[in-house]
N, C-alpha and C positions, 0 to 999 in steps of 0.2 A: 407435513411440510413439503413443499415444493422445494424442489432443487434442479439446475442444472442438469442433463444427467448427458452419459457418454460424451461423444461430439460437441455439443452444443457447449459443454463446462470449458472443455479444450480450447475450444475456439475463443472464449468469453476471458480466460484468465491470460492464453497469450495476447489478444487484444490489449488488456490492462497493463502486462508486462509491457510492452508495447509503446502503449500512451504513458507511463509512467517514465521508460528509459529517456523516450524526448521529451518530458517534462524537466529531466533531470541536465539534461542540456543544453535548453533551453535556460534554466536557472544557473547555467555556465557551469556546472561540476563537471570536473576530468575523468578523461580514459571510463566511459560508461561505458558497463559489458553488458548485453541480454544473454544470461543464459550460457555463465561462462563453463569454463572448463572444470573439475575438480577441484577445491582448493581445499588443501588436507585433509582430502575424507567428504567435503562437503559440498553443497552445488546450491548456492546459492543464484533467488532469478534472476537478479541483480548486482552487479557489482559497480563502485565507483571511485574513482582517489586516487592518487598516486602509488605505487610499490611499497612503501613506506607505512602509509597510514589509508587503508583499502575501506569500505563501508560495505556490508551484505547488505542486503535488501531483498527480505522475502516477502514475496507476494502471496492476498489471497482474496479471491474471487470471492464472494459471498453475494449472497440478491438478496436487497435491502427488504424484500420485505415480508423476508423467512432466514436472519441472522442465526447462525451456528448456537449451538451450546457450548457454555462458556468454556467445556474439559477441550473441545476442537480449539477453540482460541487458545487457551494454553499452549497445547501441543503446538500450535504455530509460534508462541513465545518462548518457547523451551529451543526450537528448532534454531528460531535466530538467534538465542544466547547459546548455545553449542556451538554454530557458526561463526559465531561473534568470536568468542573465546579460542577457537583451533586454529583462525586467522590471525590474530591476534589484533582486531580491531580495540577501538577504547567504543564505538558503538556499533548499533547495527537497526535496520528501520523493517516494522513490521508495516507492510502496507494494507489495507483493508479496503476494501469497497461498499461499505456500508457504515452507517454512523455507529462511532462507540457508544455503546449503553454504560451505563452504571457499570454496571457485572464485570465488564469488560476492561473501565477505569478501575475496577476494585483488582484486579487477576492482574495488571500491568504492572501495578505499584510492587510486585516481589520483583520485578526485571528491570532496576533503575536503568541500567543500559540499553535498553530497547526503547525507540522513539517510535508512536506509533501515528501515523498517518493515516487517519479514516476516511471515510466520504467529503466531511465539511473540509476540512485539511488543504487536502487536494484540491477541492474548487478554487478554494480561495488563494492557494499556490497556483493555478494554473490561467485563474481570471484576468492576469494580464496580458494571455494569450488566448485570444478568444475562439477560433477556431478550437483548439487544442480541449477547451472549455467546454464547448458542445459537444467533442467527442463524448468525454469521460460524462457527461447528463444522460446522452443518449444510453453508452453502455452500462451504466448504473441505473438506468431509468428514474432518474431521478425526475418528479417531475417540478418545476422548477419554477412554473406559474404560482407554486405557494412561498418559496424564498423568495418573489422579485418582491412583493411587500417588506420581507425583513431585511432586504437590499436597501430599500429606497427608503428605510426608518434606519440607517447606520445599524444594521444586528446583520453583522457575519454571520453568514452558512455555512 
């Protein structure tokens, strides 16, 4: 399998951290952190919300077209319900940059708290800002000459 490796994963996931935070501001949510400070133990990439009722948001870089083993997904859903829980969120968002498989919907279902955000997700959260929209294609590489057909027949990607 191909992977990211050293430098290049670095750069690729704070990228995503990145275009996710102003996604999130764009979609008007409050007090967006990248990459905040400690919060009980935990460090999440993301944080969003008011004092009161905070959101983690852990990110993870994957390249779509050599997706993790489902035990690595886990451990990224274990990480944002410990997060979840130490914060005392009621949830917390696992972000992915590739589309959920089956495996993936079947491992999510034990973390009702955890909302998870794949590749289609996020297009179609970001498509009413278009630039923003071609970032995340590019950095996903998605290529996206095969969605404009299930665009242009009403089937969200």
């Amino acid at each position: 399998m191909t992977r990211y490796q050293g430098a290049a994963a670095i750069r690729a996931s704070l990228s995503f951290t990145s275009l996710l935070a102003r996604l999130l501001r764009l979609l008007g949510e409050v007090e967006v952190r990248e990459e905040p400070e400690s919060l009980y133990g935990w460090e999440p990439d993301i944080v969003f919300g008011e004092h009161n009722s905070l959101t983690p948001v852990e990110v993870k870089f994957y390249r779509r077209t050599s997706p993790p083993p489902v035990t690595t997904f886990v451990r990224a859903l274990e990480y944002a319900e410990n997060c979840r829980k130490a914060i005392g969120a009621s949830r917390a968002i696992l972000a992915i940059s590739c589309p959920a498989s089956y495996r993936f919907e079947v491992a999510a279902e034990l973390f009702a708290a955890i909302e998870i955000w794949d590749e289609s997700m996020l297009f179609e959260m970001a498509a009413p800002f278009p630039g923003l929209l071609a970032q995340f294609q590019e950095l996903f590489e998605a290529d996206m000459s095969k969605n404009l057909d299930l665009v242009s027949h009403g089937v969200p990607f």
